[in-house]
C-alpha positions as CSV (number, residue, x, y, z in Angstrom):
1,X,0.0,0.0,0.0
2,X,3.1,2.1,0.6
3,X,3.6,2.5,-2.9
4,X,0.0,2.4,-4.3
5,X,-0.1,5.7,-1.9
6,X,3.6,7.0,-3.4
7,X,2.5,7.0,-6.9
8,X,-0.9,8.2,-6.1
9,X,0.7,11.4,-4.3
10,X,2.7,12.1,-7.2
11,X,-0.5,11.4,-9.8
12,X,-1.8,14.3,-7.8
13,X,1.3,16.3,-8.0
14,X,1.4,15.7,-11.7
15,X,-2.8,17.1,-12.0
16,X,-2.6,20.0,-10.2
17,X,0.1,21.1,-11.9
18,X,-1.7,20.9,-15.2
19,X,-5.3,21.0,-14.3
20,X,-7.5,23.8,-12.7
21,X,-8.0,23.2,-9.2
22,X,-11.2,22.0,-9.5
23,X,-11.6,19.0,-12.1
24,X,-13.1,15.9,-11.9
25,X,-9.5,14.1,-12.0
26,X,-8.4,15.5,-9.0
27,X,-11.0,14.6,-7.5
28,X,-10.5,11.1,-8.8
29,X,-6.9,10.9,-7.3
30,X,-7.9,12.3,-3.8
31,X,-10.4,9.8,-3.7
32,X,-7.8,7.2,-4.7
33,X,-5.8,8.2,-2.2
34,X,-8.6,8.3,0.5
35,X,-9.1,4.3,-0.3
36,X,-5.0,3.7,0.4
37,X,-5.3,5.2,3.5
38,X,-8.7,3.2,4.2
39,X,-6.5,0.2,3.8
40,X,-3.5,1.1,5.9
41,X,-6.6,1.6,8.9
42,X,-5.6,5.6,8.6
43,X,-9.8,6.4,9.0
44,X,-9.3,10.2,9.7
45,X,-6.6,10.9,6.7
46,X,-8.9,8.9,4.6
47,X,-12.1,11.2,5.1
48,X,-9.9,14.3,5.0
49,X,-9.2,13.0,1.4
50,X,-12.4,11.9,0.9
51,X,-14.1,14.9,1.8
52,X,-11.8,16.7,-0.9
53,X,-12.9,15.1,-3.9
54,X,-16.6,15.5,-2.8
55,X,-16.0,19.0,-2.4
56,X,-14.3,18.6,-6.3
57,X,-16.9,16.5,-7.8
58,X,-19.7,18.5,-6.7
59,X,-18.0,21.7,-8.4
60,X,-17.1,19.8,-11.5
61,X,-19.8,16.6,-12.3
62,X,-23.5,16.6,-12.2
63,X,-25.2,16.4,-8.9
64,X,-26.1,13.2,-9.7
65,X,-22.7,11.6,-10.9
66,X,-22.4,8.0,-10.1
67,X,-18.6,9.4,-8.6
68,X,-19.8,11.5,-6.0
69,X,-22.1,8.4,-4.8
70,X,-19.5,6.0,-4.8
71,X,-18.0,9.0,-2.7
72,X,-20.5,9.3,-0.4
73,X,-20.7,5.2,0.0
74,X,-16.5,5.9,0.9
75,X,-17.3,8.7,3.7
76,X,-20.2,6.7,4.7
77,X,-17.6,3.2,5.5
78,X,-15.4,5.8,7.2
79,X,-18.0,7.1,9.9
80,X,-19.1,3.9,10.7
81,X,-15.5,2.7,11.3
82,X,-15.2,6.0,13.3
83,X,-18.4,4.8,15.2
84,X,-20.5,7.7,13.7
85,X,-23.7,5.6,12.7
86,X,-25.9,8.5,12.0
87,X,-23.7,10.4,9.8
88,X,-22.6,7.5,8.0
89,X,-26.5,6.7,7.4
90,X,-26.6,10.1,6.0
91,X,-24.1,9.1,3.6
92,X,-25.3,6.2,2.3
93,X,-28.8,8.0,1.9
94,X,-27.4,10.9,0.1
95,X,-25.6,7.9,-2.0
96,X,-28.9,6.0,-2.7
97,X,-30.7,9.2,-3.9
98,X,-27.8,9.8,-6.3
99,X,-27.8,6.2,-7.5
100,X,-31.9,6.2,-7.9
101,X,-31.8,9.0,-9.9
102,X,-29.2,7.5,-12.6
């Protein structure tokens, strides 16, 4: 996972030096990222990540982008690793509404 995270890090590095803060690919990579550090048990750098590339998709995709759901299913894991059942609920609600609508 080490270098699954190195590589991502410098995917990132790469993107925003060539794309504008806000595009979808970013968003892809922090959310790459967010899933490394799922895997190395690192729950709060994971949602910090996380959060970013929601923030990013929902600047640069449709509200109802299949990405920000799966995004929203990633936060949603997180809390209820973190023992936050209700907000993690609210996650995976805000993921089903996305998901119904496509």
């Amino acid at each position: 996972y080490d270098q699954a995270l190195d590589f991502h890090q410098k995917s990132i590095a790469l993107r925003e030096s060539i794309l504008p803060p806000n595009h979808s690919e970013l968003g892809t990579s922090y959310h790459n990222i967010a899933n490394v550090y799922c895997q190395l048990g690192q729950t709060t750098r994971a949602q910090s990540y996380a959060k970013r590339a929601l923030r990013i998709f929902e600047k640069s995709l449709r509200s109802n982008d299949p990405s920000i759901a799966t995004v929203y299913q990633t936060l949603a894991s997180l809390e209820f690793k973190l023992g936050s059942n209700r907000q993690g609920l609210r996650y995976l609600e805000q993921a089903a509404a996305i998901l119904r609508e496509t």
